[in-house]
C-alpha positions as CSV (number, residue, x, y, z in Angstrom):
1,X,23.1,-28.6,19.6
2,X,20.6,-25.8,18.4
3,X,19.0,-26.4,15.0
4,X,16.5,-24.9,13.2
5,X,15.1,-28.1,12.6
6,X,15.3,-28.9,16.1
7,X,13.6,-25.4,17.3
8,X,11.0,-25.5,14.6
9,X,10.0,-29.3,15.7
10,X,9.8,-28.2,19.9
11,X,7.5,-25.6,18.5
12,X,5.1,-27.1,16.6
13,X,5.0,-30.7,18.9
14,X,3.6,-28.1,21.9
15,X,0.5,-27.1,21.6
16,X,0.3,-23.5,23.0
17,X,3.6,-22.7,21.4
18,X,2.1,-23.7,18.1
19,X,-1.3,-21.8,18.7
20,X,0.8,-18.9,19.1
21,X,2.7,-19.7,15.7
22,X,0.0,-20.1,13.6
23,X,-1.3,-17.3,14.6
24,X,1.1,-14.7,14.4
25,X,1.4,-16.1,11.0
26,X,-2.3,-16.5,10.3
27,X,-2.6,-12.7,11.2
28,X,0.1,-11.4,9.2
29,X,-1.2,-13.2,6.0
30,X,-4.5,-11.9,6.7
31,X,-3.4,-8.3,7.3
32,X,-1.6,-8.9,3.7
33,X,-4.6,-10.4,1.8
34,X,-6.4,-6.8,3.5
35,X,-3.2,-4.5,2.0
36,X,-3.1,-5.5,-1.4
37,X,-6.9,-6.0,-2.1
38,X,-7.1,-2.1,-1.1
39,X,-4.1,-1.1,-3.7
40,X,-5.9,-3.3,-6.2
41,X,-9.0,-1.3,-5.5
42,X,-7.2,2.1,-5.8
43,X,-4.5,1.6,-8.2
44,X,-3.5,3.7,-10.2
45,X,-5.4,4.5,-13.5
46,X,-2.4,4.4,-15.7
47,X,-1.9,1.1,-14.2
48,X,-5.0,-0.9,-13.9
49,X,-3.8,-3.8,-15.8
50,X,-1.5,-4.8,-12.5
51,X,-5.2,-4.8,-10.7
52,X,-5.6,-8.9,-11.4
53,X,-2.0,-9.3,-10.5
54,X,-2.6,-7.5,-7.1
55,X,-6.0,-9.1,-6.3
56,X,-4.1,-12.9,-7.0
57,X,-1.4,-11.8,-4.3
58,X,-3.6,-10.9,-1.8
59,X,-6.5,-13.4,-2.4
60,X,-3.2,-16.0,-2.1
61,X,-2.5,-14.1,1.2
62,X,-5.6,-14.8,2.4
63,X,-5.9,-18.5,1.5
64,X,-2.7,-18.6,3.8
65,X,-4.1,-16.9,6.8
66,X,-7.2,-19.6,6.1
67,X,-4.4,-22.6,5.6
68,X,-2.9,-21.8,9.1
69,X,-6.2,-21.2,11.0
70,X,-7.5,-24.5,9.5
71,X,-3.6,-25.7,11.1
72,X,-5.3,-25.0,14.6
73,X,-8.8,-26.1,14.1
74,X,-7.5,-29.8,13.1
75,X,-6.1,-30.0,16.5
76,X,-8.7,-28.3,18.4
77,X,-7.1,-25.1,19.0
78,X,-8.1,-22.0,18.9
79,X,-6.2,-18.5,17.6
80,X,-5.0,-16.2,20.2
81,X,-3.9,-12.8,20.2
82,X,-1.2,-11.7,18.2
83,X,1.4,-9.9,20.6
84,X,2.0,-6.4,20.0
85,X,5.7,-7.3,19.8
86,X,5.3,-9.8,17.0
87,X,3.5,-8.3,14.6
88,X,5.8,-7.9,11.3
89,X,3.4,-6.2,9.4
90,X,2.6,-3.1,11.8
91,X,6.1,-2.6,12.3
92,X,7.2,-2.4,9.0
93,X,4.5,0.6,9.0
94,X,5.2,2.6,11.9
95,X,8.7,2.1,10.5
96,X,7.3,4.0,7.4
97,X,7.6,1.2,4.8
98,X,5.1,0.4,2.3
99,X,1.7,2.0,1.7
100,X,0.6,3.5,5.2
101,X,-3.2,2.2,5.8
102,X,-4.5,5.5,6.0
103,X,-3.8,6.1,2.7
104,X,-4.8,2.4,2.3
105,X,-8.8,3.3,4.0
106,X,-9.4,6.5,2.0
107,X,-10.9,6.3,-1.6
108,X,-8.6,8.3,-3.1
109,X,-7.1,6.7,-6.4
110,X,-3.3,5.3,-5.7
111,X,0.2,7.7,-7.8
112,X,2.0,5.4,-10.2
113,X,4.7,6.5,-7.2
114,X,2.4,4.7,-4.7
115,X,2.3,1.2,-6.8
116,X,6.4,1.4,-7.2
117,X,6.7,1.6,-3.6
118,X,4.5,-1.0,-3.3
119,X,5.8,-3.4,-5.6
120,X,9.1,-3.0,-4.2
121,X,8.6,-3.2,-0.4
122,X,6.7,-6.7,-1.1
123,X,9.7,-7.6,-3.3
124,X,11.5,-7.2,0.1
125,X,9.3,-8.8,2.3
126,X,8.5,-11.6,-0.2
127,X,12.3,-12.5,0.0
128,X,11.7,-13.4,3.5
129,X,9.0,-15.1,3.0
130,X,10.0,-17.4,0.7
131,X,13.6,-18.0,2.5
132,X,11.7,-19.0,5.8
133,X,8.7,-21.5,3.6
134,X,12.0,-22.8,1.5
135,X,13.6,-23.7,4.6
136,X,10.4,-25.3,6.3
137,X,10.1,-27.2,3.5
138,X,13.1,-28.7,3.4
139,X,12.9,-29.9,7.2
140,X,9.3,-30.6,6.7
141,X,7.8,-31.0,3.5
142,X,6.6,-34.6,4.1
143,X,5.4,-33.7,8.0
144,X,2.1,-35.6,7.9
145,X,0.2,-32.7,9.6
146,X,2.4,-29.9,8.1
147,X,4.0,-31.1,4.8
148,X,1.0,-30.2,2.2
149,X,0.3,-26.5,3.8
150,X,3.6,-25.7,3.7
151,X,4.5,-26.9,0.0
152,X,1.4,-25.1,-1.2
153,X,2.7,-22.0,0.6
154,X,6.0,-22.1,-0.4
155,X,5.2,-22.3,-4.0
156,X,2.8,-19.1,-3.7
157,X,5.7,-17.6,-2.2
158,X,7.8,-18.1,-5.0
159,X,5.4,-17.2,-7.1
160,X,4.7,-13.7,-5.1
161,X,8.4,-13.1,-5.5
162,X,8.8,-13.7,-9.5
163,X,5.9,-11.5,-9.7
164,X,8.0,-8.5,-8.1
165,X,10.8,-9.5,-10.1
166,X,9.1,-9.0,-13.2
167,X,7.1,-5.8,-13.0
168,X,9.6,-3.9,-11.2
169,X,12.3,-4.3,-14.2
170,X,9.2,-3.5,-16.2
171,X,8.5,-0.4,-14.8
172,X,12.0,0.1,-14.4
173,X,12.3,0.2,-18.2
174,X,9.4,2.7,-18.0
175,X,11.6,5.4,-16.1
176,X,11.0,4.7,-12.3
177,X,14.6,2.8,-12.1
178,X,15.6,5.3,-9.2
179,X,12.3,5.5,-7.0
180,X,12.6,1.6,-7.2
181,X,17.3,1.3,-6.3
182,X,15.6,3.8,-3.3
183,X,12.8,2.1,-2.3
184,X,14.1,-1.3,-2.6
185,X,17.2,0.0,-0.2
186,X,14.9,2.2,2.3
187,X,13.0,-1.5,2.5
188,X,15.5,-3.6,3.0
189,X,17.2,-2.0,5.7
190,X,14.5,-1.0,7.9
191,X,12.9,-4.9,7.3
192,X,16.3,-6.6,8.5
193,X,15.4,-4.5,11.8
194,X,11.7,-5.4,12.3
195,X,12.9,-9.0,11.4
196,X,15.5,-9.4,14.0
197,X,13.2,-7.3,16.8
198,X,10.2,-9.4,15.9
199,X,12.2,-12.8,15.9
200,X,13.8,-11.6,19.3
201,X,10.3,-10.9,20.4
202,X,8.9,-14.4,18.9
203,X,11.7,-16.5,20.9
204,X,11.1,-14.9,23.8
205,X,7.1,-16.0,23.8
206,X,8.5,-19.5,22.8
207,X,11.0,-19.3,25.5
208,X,8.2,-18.6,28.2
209,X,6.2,-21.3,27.0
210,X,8.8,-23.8,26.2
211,X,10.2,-22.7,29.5
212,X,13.9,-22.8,27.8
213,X,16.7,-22.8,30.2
214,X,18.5,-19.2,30.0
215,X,21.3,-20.4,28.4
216,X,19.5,-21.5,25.7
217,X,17.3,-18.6,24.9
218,X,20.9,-16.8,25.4
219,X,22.6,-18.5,22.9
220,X,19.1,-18.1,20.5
221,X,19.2,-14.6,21.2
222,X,23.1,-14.4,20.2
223,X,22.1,-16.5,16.8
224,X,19.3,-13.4,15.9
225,X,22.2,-11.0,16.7
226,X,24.5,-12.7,14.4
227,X,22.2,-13.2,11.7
228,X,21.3,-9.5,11.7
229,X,24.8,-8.1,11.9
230,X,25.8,-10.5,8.6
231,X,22.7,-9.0,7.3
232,X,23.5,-5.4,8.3
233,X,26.5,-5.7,6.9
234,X,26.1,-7.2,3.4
235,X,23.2,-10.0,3.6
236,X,20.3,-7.2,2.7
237,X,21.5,-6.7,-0.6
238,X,20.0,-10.2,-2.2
239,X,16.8,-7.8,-0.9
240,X,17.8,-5.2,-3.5
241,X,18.5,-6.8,-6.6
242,X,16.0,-7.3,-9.6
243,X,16.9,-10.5,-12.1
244,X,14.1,-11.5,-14.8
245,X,12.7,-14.9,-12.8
246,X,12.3,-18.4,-14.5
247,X,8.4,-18.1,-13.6
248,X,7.0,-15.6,-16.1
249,X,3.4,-14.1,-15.4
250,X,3.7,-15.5,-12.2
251,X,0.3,-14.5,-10.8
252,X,-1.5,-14.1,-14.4
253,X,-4.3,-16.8,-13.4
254,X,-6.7,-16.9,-10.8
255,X,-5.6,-17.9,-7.0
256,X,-5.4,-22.0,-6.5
257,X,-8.3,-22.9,-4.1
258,X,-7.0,-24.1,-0.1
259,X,-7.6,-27.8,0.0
260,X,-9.1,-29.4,3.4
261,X,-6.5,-30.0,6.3
């Protein structure tokens, strides 16, 4: 029977297959740290108090791309090349969500508009993000090699999330209730495509090296289908709602240093 326990532990007992893992997700931490230390950089004036906010989220981000190279170096491996396929975080752009890195390069001061859409695009993606770390901790939270990475991720994660929470129902109060309801919906939709494309994607690179049986990269395949359709359907609006979250001034202090793996 197919588990997500089951899958994750095939995946990270294989070498190349976790290689390829930790570096899709090394990369698409990295590529985050990058995104919100520009915004932070060229936020708004009438908004530079979120600066420190957005620095600690991306200098977190960072740590995490660190966290999972360090994940390789322990066993001797080295990252490989993120396939064009798998890569979350260019999707989402070419799919016109979030800040385009154009806009991201120049050195032209961010709109208040820019840091709404900002804010709530990562309180899309950081849904994701801390479903999937909530869920690897729960299978693996004690794993001797992964446990402590993952924990320390996880709670970032959350953190990242309560952060959104919070100034978006702040700035909501301030008048940019509708920009964010339109945002928040724009985001959520086109992220439950990228996220069923790129997990299609990453199970087929698994598959290959796994060398899975057709059947069972069938019935995988079928799973990413269903999950998206429930999604499609009425899932991707947990993406859209704002509640005030239990961790206040999530991101007020400075980032937590990466201890040694």
């Amino acid at each position: 029977m197919l588990t997500a326990k089951g899958l994750f532990q095939e995946i990270i007992d294989d070498d190349e297959s976790f290689r390829l893992f930790c570096s899709i997700a090394a990369s698409g931490e990295s590529q985050g740290g990058w995104e919100n230390a520009r915004i932070a950089a060229l936020v708004a004036p009438g908004m530079r108090a979120l600066a420190p906010k957005i620095t600690r989220h991306g200098a977190d981000e960072d740590k995490h791309g660190r966290i999972f190279n360090a994940l390789m170096k322990k066993r001797g491996l080295e990252p490989v090349p993120v396939p064009p396929d798998t890569d979350y975080t260019m999707l989402l752009e070419q799919r016109g969500i979030g800040l385009a890195h154009e806009k991201l390069r120049a050195d032209r001061p961010l709109t208040e508009e820019d840091v709404v859409v900002y804010l709530a695009h990562s309180r899309v993606t950081e849904e994701r993000a801390a479903e999937q770390m909530q869920l690897l901790v729960k299978y693996f939270g004690d794993h001797p090699e992964l446990g402590k990475a993952i924990r320390m991720i996880c709670n970032d994660e959350d953190n990242h999330l309560a952060y959104c929470h919070e100034e978006l129902l702040r700035l909501a109060r301030q008048g940019h209730g509708r920009l964010i309801q339109r945002t928040l919906r724009e985001s959520a939709l086109a992220e439950i495509r990228v996220y069923r494309d790129v997990s299609l994607a990453v199970m087929r690179h698994m598959g290959r090296i796994l060398k899975w049986p057709k059947p069972k990269a069938a019935a995988l395949a079928a799973g990413i289908h269903a999950v998206y359709a429930y999604e499609r359907a009425a899932g991707w609006h947990r993406m859209v709602d704002l509640r005030m979250p239990e961790r206040l001034d999530a991101l007020g202090g400075p980032a937590a240093p990466a201890p040694a793996f």
